[in-house]
Backbone as a printed PyTorch tensor [residue, N CA C, xyz], in Angstrom:
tensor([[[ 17.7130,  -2.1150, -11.0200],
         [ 16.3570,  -2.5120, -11.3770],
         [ 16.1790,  -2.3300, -12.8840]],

        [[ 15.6150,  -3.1580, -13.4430],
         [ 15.3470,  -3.0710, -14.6600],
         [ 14.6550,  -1.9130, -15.3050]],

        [[ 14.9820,  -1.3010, -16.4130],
         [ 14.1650,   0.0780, -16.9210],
         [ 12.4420,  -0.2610, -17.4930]],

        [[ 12.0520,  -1.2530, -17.5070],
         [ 10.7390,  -1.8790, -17.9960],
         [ 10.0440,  -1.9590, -16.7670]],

        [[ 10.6100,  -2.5990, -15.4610],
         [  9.8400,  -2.3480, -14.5570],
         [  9.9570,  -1.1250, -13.5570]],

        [[ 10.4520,  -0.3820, -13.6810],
         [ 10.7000,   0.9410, -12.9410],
         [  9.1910,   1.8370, -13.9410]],

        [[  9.5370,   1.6290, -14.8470],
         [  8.3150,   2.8470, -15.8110],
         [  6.8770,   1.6800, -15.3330]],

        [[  7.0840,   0.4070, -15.2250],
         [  5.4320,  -0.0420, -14.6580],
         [  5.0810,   0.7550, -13.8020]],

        [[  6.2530,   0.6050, -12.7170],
         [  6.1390,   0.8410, -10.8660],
         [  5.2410,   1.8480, -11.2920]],

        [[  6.3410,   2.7180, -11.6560],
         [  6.0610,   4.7500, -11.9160],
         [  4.1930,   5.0370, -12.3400]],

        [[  3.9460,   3.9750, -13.5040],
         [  2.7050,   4.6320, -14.1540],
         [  1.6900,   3.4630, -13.1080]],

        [[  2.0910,   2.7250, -12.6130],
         [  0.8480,   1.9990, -11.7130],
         [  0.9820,   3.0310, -10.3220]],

        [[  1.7270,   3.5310,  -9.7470],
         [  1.8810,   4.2620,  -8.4640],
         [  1.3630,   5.4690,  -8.5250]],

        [[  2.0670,   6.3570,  -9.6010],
         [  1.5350,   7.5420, -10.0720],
         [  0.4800,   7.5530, -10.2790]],

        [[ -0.3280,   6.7980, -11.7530],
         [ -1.5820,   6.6270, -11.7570],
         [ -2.7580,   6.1830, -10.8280]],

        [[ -2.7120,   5.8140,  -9.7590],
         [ -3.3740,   5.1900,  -8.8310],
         [ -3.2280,   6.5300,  -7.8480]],

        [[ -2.3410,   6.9430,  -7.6620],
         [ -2.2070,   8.2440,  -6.7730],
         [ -2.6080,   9.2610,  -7.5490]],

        [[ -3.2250,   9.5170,  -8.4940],
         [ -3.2450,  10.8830,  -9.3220],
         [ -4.9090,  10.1820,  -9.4110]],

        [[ -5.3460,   9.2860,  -9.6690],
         [ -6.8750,   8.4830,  -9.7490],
         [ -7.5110,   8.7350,  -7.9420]],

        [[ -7.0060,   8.5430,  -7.0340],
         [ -6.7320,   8.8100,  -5.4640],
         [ -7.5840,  10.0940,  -5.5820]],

        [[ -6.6410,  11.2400,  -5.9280],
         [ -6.2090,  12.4700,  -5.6980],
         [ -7.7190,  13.1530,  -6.2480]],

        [[ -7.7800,  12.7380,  -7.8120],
         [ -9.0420,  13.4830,  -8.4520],
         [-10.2990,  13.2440,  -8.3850]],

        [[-10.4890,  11.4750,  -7.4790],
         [-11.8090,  11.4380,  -7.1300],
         [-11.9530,  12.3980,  -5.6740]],

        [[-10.9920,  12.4910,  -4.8100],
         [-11.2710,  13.4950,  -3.5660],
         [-11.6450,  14.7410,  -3.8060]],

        [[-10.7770,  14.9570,  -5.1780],
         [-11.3150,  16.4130,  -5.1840],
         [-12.8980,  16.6290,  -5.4650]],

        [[-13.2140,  15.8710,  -6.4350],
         [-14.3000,  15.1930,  -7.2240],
         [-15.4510,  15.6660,  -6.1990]],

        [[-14.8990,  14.4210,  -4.9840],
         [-15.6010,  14.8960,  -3.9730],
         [-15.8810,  16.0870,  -3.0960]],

        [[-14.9320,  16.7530,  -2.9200],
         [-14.6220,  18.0920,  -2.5470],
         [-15.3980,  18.6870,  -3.3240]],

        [[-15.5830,  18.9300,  -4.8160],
         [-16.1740,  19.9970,  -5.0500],
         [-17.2720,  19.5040,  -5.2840]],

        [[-17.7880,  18.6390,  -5.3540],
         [-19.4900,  18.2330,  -5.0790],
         [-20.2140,  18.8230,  -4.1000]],

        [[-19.5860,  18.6570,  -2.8370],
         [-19.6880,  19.1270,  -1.5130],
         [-19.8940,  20.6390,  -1.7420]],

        [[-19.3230,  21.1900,  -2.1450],
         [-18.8260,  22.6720,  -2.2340],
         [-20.2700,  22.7880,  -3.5340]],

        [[-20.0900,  22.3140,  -4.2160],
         [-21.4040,  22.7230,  -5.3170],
         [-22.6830,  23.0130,  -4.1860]],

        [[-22.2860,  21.4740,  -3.7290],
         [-24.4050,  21.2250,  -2.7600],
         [-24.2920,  22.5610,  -2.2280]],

        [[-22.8540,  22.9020,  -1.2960],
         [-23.4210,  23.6330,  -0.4090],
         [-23.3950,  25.2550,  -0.9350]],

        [[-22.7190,  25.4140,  -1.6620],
         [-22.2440,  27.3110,  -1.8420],
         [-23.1010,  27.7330,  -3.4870]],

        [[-24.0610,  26.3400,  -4.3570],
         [-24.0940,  26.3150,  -5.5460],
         [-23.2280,  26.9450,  -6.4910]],

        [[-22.2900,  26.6180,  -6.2260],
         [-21.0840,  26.1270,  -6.8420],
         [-19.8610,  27.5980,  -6.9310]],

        [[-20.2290,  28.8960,  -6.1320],
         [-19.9070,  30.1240,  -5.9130],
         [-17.8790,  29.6050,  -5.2820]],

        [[-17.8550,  28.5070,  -4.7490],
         [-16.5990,  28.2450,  -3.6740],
         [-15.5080,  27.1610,  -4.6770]],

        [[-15.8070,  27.0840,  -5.7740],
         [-15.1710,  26.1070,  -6.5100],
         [-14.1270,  27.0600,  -7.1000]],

        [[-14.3750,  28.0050,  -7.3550],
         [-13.2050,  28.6800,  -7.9110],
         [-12.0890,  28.7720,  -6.6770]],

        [[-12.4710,  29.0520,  -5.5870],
         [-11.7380,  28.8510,  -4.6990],
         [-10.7110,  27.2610,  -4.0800]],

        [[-11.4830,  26.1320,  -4.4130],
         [-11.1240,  25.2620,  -4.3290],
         [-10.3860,  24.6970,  -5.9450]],

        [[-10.2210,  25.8300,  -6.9000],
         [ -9.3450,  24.8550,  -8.0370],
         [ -8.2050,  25.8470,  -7.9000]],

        [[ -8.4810,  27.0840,  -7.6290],
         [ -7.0040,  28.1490,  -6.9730],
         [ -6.1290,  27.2210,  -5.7530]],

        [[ -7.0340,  26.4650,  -4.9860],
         [ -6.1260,  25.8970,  -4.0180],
         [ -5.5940,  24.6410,  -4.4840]],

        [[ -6.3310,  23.3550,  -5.5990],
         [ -5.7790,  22.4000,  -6.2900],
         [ -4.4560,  23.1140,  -6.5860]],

        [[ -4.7710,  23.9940,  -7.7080],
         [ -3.5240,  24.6350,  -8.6950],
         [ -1.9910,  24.9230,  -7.9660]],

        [[ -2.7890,  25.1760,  -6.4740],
         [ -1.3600,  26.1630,  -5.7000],
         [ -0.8770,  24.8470,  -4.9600]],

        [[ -1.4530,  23.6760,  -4.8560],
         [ -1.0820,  22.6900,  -3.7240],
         [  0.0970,  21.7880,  -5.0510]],

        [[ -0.8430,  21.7570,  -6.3570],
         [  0.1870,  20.9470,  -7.5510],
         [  1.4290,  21.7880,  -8.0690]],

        [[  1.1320,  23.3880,  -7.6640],
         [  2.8390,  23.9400,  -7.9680],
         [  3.8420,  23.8780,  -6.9860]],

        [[  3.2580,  23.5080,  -5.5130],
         [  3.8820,  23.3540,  -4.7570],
         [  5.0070,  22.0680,  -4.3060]],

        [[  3.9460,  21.1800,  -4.6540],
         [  4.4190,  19.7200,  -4.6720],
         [  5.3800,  19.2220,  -5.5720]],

        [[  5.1080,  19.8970,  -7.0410],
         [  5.8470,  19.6090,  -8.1680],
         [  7.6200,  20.2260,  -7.9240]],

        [[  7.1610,  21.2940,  -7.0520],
         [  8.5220,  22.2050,  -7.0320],
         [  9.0110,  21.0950,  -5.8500]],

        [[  8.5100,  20.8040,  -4.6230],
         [  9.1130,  20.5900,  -3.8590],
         [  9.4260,  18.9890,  -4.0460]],

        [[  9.1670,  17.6350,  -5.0730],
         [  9.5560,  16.8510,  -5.7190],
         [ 10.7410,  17.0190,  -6.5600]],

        [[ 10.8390,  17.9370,  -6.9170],
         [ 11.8490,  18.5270,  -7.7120],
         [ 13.5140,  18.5040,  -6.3490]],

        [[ 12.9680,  19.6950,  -5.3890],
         [ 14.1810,  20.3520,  -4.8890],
         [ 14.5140,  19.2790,  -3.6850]],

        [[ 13.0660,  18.8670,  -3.1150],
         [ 13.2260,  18.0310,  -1.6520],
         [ 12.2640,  16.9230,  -1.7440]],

        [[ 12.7500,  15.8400,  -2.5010],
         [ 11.5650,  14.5710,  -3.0640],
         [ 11.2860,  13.7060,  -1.5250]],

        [[ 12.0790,  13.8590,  -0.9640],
         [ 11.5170,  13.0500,   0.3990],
         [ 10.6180,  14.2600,   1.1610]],

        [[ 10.5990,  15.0330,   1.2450],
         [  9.9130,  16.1500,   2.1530],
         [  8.0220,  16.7080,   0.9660]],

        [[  8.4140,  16.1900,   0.0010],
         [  7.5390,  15.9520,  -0.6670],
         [  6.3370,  14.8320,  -0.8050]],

        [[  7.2230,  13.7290,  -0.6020],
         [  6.7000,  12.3950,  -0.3980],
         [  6.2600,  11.9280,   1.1880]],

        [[  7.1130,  13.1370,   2.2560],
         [  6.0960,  12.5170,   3.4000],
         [  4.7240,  13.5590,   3.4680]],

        [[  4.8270,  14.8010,   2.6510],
         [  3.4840,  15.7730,   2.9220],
         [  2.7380,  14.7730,   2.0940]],

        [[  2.8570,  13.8270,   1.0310],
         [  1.8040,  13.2910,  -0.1460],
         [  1.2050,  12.4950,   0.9210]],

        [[  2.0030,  11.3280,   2.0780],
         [  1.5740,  10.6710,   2.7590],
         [  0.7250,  11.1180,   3.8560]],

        [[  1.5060,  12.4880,   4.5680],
         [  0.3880,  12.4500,   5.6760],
         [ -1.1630,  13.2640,   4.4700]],

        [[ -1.3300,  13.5340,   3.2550],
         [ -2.5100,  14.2140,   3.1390],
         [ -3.0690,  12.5980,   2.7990]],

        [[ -2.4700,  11.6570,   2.4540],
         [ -3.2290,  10.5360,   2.0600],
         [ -4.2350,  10.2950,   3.0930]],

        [[ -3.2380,   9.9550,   4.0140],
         [ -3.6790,   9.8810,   5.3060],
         [ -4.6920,   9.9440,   6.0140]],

        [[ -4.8250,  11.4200,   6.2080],
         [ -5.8080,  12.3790,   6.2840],
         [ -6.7720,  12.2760,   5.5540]],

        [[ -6.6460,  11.6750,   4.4420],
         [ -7.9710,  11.7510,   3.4610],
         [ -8.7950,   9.9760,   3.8660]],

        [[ -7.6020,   9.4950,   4.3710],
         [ -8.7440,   8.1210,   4.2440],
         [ -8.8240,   8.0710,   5.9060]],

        [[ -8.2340,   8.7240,   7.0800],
         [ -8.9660,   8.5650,   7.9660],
         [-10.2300,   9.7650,   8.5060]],

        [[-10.2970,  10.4990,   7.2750],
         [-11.5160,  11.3430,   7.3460],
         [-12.5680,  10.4620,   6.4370]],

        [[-12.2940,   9.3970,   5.3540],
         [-13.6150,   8.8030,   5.0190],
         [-13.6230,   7.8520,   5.9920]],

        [[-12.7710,   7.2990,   6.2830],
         [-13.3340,   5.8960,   7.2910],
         [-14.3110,   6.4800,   8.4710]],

        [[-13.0640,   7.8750,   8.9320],
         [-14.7520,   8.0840,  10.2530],
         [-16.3350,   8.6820,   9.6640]],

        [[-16.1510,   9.2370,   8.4650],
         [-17.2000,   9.9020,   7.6210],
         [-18.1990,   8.5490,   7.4340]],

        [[-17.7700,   7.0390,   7.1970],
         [-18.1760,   5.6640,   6.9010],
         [-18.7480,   5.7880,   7.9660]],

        [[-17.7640,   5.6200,   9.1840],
         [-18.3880,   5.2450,  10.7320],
         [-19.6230,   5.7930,  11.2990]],

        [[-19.7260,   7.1060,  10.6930],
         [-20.5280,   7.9190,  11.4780],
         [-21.5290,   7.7290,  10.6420]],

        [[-21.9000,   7.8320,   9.3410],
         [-23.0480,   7.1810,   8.4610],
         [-23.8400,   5.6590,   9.1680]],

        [[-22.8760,   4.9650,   9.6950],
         [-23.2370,   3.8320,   9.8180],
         [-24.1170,   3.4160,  11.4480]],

        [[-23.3060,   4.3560,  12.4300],
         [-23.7950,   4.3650,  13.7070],
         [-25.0940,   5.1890,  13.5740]],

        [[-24.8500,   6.4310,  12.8440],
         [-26.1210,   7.3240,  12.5580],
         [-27.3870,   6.2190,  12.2320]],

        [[-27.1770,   5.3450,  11.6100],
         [-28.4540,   4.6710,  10.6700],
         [-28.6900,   3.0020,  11.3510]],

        [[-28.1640,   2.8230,  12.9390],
         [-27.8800,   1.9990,  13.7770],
         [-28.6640,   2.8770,  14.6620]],

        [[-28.9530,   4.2020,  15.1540],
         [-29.4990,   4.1380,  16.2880],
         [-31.1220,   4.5180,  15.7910]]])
């Protein structure tokens, strides 16, 4: 593969997954502001910090065992907004 399009792939994939990643948190700690005024965020950037040394190491030593935990949290993150969508929507239907 060409070295011009491998560094696109990299910064359109990466970037789009790292853009992914920081609006959830985004969201996460919004959530965490409304509800704890804002007392639980330190707790939730200790767990960012420990989930990005984890990942980084384990990209490093085991890049496939890395890349299926990135997938199932993707996962997880968009079939918790889709039902989070669903349930907004039936809520404001009945």
């Amino acid at each position: 593969m060409d070295p011009l399009a491998k560094w696109v792939l990299a910064l359109a994939f990466g970037g789009g997954a790292a853009g992914i990643t920081k609006g959830l948190m985004n969201l996460l700690r919004g959530g965490s502001t409304a509800a704890t005024g804002g007392l639980a965020n330190p707790i939730f950037a200790f767990g960012e910090l420990a989930i990005a040394v984890i990942l980084s190491v384990l990209a490093i030593v085991a890049p496939v065992v890395a890349a299926a935990i990135v997938l199932g949290i993707f996962g997880f993150g968009i079939y918790k907004i889709i039902s989070f969508f669903q349930g907004r929507k039936s809520a404001s239907q009945s």
